[in-house]
C-alpha positions in Angstrom: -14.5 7.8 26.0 -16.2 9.0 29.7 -18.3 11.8 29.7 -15.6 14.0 31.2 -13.6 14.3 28.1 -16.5 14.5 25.6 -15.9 17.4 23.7 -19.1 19.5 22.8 -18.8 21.6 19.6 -21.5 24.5 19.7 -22.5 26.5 15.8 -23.6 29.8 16.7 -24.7 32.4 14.1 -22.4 35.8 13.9 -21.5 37.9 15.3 -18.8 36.1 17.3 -18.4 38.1 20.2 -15.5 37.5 22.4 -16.2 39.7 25.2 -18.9 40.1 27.8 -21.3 42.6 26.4 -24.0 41.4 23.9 -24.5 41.8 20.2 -27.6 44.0 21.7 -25.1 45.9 23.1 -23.0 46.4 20.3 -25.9 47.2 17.6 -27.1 49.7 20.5 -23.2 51.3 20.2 -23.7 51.7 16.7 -26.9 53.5 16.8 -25.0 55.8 19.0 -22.1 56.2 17.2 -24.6 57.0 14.5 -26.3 60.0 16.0 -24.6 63.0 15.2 -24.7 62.1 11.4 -28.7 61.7 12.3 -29.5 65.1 13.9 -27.1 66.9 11.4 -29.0 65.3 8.7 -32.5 66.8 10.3 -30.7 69.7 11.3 -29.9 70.3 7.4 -32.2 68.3 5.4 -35.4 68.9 7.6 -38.5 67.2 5.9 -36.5 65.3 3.3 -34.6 63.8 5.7 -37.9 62.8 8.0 -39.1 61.0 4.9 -36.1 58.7 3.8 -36.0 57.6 7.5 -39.4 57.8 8.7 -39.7 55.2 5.5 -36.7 53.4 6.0 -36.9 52.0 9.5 -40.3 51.4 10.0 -39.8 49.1 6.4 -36.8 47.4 7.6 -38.6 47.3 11.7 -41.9 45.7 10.0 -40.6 43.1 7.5 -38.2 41.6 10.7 -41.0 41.5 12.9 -43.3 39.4 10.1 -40.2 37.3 9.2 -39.6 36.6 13.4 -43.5 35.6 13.6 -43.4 33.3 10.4 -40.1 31.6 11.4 -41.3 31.2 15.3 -45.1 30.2 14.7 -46.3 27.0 16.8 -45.4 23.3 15.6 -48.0 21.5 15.0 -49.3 19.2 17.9 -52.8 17.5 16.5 -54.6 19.8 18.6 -56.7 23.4 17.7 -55.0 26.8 19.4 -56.5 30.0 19.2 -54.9 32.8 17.1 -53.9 34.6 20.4 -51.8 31.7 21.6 -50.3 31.4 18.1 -49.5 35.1 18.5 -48.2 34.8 21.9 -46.3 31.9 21.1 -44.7 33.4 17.9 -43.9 36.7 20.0 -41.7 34.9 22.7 -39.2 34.8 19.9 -39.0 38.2 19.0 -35.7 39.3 21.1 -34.7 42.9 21.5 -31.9 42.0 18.9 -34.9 41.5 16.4 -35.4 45.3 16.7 -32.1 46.5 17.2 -30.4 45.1 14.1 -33.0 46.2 11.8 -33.0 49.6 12.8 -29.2 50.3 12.4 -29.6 48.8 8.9 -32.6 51.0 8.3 -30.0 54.1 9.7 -26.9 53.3 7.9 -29.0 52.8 4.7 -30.9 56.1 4.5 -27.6 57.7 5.7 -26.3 56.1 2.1 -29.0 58.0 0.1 -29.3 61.7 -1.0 -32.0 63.9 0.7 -34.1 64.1 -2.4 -35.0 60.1 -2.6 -38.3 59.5 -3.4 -40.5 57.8 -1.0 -40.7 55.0 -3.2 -37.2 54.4 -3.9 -36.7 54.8 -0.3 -39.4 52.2 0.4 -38.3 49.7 -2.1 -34.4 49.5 -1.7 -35.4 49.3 1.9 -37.6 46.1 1.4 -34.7 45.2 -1.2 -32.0 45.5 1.4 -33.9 43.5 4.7 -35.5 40.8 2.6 -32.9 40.1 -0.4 -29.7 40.7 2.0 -31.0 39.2 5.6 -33.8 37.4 5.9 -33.5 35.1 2.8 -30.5 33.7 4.5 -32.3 33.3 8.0 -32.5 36.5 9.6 -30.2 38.4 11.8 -26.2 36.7 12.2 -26.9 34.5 8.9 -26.8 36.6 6.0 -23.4 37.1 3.9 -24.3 40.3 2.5 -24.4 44.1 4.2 -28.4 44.8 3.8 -28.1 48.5 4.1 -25.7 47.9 1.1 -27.9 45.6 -1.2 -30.6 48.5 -0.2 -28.9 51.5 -1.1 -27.2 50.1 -4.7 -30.6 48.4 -5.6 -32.4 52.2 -5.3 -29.7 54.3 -6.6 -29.7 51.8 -10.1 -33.6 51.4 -9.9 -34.4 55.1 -9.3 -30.8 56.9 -9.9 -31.9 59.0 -12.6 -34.8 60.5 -10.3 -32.3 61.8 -7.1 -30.5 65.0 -7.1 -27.9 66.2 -4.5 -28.7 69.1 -2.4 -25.6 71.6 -1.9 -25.2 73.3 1.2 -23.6 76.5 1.7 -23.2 77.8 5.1 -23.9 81.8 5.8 -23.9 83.9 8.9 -27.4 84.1 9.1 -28.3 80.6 8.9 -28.0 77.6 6.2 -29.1 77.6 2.9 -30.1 74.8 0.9 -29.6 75.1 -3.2 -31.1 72.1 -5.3 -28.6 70.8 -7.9 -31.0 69.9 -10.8 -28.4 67.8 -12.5 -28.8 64.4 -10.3 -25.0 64.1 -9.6 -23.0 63.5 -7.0 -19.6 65.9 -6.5 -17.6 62.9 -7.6 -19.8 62.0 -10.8 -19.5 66.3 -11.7 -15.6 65.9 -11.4 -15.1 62.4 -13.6 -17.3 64.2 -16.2 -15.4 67.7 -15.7 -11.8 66.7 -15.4 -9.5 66.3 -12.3 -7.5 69.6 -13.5 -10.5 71.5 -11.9 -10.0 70.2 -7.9 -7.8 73.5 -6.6 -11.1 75.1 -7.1 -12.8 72.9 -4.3 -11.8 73.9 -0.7 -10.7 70.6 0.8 -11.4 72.5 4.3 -15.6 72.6 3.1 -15.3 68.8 2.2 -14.2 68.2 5.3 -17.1 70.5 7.3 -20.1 69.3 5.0 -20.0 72.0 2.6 -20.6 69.6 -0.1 -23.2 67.8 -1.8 -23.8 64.1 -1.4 -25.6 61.5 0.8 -27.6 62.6 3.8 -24.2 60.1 5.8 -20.8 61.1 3.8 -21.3 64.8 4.0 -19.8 66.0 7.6 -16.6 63.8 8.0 -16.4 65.4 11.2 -19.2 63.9 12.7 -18.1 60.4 10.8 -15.3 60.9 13.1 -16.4 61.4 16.0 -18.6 58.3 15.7 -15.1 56.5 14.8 -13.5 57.2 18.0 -16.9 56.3 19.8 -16.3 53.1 18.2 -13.1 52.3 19.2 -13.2 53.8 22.7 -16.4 51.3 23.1 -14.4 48.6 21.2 -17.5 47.7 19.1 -15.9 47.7 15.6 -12.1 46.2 14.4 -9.4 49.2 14.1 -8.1 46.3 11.7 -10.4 46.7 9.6 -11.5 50.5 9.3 -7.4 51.9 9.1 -6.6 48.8 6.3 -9.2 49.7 4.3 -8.1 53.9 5.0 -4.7 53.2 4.5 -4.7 50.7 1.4 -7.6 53.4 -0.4 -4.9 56.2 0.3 -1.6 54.3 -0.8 -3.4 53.7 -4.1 -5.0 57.4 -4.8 -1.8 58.3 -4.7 -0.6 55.6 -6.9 -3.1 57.1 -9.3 -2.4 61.0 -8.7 1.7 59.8 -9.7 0.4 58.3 -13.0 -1.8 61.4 -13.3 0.9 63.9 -13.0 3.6 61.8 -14.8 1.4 61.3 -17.7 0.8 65.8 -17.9 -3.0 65.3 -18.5 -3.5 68.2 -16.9 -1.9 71.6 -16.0 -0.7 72.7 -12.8 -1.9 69.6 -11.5 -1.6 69.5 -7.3 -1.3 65.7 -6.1 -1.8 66.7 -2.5 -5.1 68.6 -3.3 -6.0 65.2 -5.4 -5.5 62.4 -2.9 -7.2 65.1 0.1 -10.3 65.5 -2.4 -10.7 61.9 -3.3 -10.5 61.5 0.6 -13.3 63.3 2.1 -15.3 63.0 -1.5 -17.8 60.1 -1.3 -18.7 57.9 1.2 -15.3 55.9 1.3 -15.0 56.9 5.2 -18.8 56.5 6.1 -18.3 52.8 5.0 -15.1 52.4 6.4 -16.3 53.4 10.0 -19.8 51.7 10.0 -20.0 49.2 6.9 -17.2 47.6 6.3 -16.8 46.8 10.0 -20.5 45.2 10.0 -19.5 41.7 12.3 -21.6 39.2 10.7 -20.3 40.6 7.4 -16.4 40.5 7.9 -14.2 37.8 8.9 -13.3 36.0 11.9 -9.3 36.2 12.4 -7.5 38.9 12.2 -5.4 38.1 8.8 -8.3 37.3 7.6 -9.6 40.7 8.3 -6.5 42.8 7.0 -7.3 40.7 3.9 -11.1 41.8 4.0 -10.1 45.7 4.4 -7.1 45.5 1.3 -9.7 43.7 -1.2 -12.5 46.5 -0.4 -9.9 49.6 -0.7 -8.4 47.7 -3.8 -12.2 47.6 -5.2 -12.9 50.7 -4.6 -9.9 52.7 -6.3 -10.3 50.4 -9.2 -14.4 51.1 -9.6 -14.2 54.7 -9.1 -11.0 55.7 -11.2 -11.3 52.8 -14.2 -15.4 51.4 -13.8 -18.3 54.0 -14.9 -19.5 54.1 -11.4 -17.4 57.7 -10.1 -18.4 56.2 -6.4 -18.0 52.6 -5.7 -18.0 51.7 -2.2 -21.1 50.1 -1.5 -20.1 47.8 -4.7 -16.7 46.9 -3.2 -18.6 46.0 0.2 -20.5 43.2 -1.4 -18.0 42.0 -3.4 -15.9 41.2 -0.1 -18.4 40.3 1.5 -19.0 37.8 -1.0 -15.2 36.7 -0.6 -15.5 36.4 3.4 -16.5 32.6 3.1 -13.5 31.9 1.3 -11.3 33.8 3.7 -12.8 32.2 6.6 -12.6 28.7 5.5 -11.4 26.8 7.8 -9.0 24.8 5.7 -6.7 27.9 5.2 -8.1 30.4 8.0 -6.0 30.8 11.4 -5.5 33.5 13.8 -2.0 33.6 12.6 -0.2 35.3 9.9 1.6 32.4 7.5 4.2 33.3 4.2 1.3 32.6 2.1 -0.9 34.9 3.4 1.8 37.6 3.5 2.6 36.5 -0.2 -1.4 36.9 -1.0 -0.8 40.5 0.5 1.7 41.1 -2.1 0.4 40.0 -4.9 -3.0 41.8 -4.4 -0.9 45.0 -4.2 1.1 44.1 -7.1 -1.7 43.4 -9.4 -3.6 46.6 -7.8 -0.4 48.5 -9.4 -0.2 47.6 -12.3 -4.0 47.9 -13.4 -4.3 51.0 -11.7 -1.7 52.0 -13.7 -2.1 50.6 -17.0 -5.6 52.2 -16.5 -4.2 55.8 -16.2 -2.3 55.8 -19.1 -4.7 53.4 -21.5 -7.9 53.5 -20.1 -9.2 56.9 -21.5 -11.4 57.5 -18.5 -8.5 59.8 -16.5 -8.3 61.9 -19.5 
C-alpha cells in the first residue's frame, strides 16, 4: 500500500470536540455559566461561602499542578540537571487546561455542599474528588468518573452528620439567615414528615431560593440562566440535560399517580407534588452542569439519550424507594460508570437501531413497574 492511502488512526483523550473552539474554551464557558450561582452564593452565604470555596479550589488547583509536575518531570539522560531545569522542564507541560478544568470541578463541587461544611470536610472531599475521580486515571480527559461528584458524596457520608442547611427567608429590609439545627436537607424533612404536608411549601419560594439546601440547587433561576448560556454557547448537549428533565418528570408523576390512587394521604395535590420534587434538590443543578460533564458522557447521540434516561431512572428510584431522600450525585456515577459500555464500539453508532429503541423500552418498562410496586409495597411512601 503507497503512502497516499495509509490511513493514520489518532487516540485522543476526551473531550471530543467537534468544533473549532477548545476544551479551554468550553471549561472557560462553564465557569461562566457558573457565576451567577457564585455571587448569589456570597451574596447570601457571605463567610461560609468564602470558606468552602476558598478551600475547595485552591485543593483541587494545587493537587493538579503536583500531579502535572510528577507526570512531566525530565527522562532520564545519564547526565546531572539542576533542580531549576527539572522545574522548568516539568512546567512546559502545565497547559492552561491544567488550571481551567480543576477549577470548574473545585466550583461545581462546593456549589454541591451546604454552607455550613466544615473546613475539613470541605478539604477532604475535595482531595477525595481530584485525586480518587481524575488523576488516578491520568488527569484531565481520562477519568470515567465526575470528580466534583466523587467529592461531594465522599464528604456528605464522611462528615454528613456534622452539616446543617441554612434557610433563607427574604424581608424588605434585607435577607436573613436562620440556622436549621437539625442537619437536613428540605427533601430529607419531607421523606421523614410525609408528602401530605407539600401544599404548605410555596412552589413560587422553591423556585426564587427561598429554600434551604446546597450553596448550587437553591436559586433555579440563576440555574437557568446558566442553562441558556449553555446552549446559546453550545458548550453542553440539549440531549442530554432535557432527557434527563423530561424522563425525572414522566416518572414523578408516575409516582404521584400511585400516591394518589393508593389514598395515603388526604387532599393530596399531584401537581403541587411533581412541581416540589422539581425545583427540591439538586436534580436541575446536575442536569445543567454535571451530567453534561464531556469526558464523563457518551460519544453518539443514542448513546447519550441512553446516558440521560439511566441517570433520571436512578434518580427517581434512589430518592422515592433508597434511604438516600436526594440521589443525584449517586445516579451520576452510576452512569458514568455505564458510559464504557454504551460507547463500545461493538454496539455504539451515531444512529438509532430497533435494539437501541427496544433498550429504551424496556428501561422505561422496568422503571414502571418498580416504581410502582415500590409505592404500594415499599413502606417508604407511607
Amino acid at each position: 500500500m503507497s503512502e497516499m492511502n495509509q490511513v493514520r488512526f489518532l487516540q485522543e483523550p476526551s473531550p471530543h470536540v467537534r468544533r473549532h473552539d477548545s476544551a479551554t474554551r468550553m471549561m472557560l464557558d462553564v465557569l461562566i455559566a457558573l457565576l451567577p450561582l457564585l455571587l448569589f452564593s456570597f451574596i447570601i452565604y457571605r463567610l461560609d461561602a468564602l470558606k468552602v470555596f476558598g478551600i475547595a479550589i485552591p485543593t483541587m488547583l494545587l493537587a493538579e499542578w503536583v500531579f502535572v509536575m510528577i507526570k512531566g518531570k525530565m527522562p532520564y539522560d545519564g547526565m546531572k540537571h539542576s533542580f531549576k531545569e527539572k522545574f522548568l522542564h516539568a512546567i512546559k507541560t502545565y497547559t492552561p487546561l491544567n488550571a481551567v478544568a480543576p477549577l470548574v470541578s473545585a466550583v461545581i463541587y462546593g456549589m454541591c455542599l451546604p454552607p455550613t461544611t466544615s473546613w475539613y470536610g470541605v478539604f477532604v472531599g475535595a482531595l477525595v474528588g481530584i485525586v480518587l475521580a481524575k488523576l488516578v486515571f491520568g488527569g484531565t480527559g481520562h477519568n470515567i468518573f465526575n470528580p466534583a461528584a466523587v467529592g461531594m458524596i465522599a464528604a456528605r457520608l464522611s462528615f454528613g452528620s456534622s452539616m446543617s442547611y441554612p434557610e433563607i427567608t427574604w424581608t424588605n429590609g434585607g435577607t436573613i439567615i436562620e440556622e436549621i439545627t437539625t442537619g437536613g436537607s428540605l427533601l430529607s424533612q419531607v421523606s421523614q414528615t410525609g408528602y401530605g404536608s407539600l401544599t404548605d411549601i410555596s412552589l413560587l419560594d422553591l423556585f426564587l431560593g427561598k429554600m434551604q439546601g446546597a450553596m448550587g440547587e437553591v436559586c433555579k433561576v440563576l440555574i437557568l440562566v446558566g442553562l441558556l448560556y449553555l446552549l446559546l454557547r453550545q458548550t453542553i448537549d440539549w440531549r442530554i440535560t432535557f432527557t434527563y428533565i423530561g424522563a425525572f418528570t414522566a416518572l414523578v408523576a408516575i409516582v404521584g399517580i400511585c400516591i394518589g390512587a393508593g389514598n395515603f394521604y388526604k387532599d393530596f395535590d399531584i401537581w403541587h407534588f411533581i412541581g416540589f420534587e422539581f425545583l427540591t434538590g439538586g436534580m436541575l443543578f446536575g442536569a445543567v452542569f454535571m451530567l453534561t460533564d464531556p469526558v464523563t458522557s457518551p460519544i453518539t447521540k443514542p448513546g447519550r439519550y441512553l446516558y440521560a434516561l439511566i441517570a433520571a431512572s436512578l434518580t427517581v428510584i434512589i430518592r422515592f424507594l433508597a434511604s438516600a431522600p436526594e440521589g443525584v450525585g449517586y445516579s451520576i456515577l452510576l452512569s458514568n460508570l455505564l458510559v464504557p459500555v454504551i460507547d463500545y464500539p461493538k454496539w455504539a453508532s451515531a444512529r438509532w437501531t430497533w435494539k437501541k429503541a427496544l433498550i429504551v423500552v424496556v428501561i422505561i418498562f422496568v422503571d414502571i413497574l418498580i416504581l410502582c410496586l415500590g409505592v404500594f409495597f415499599g413502606g417508604k411512601i407511607k
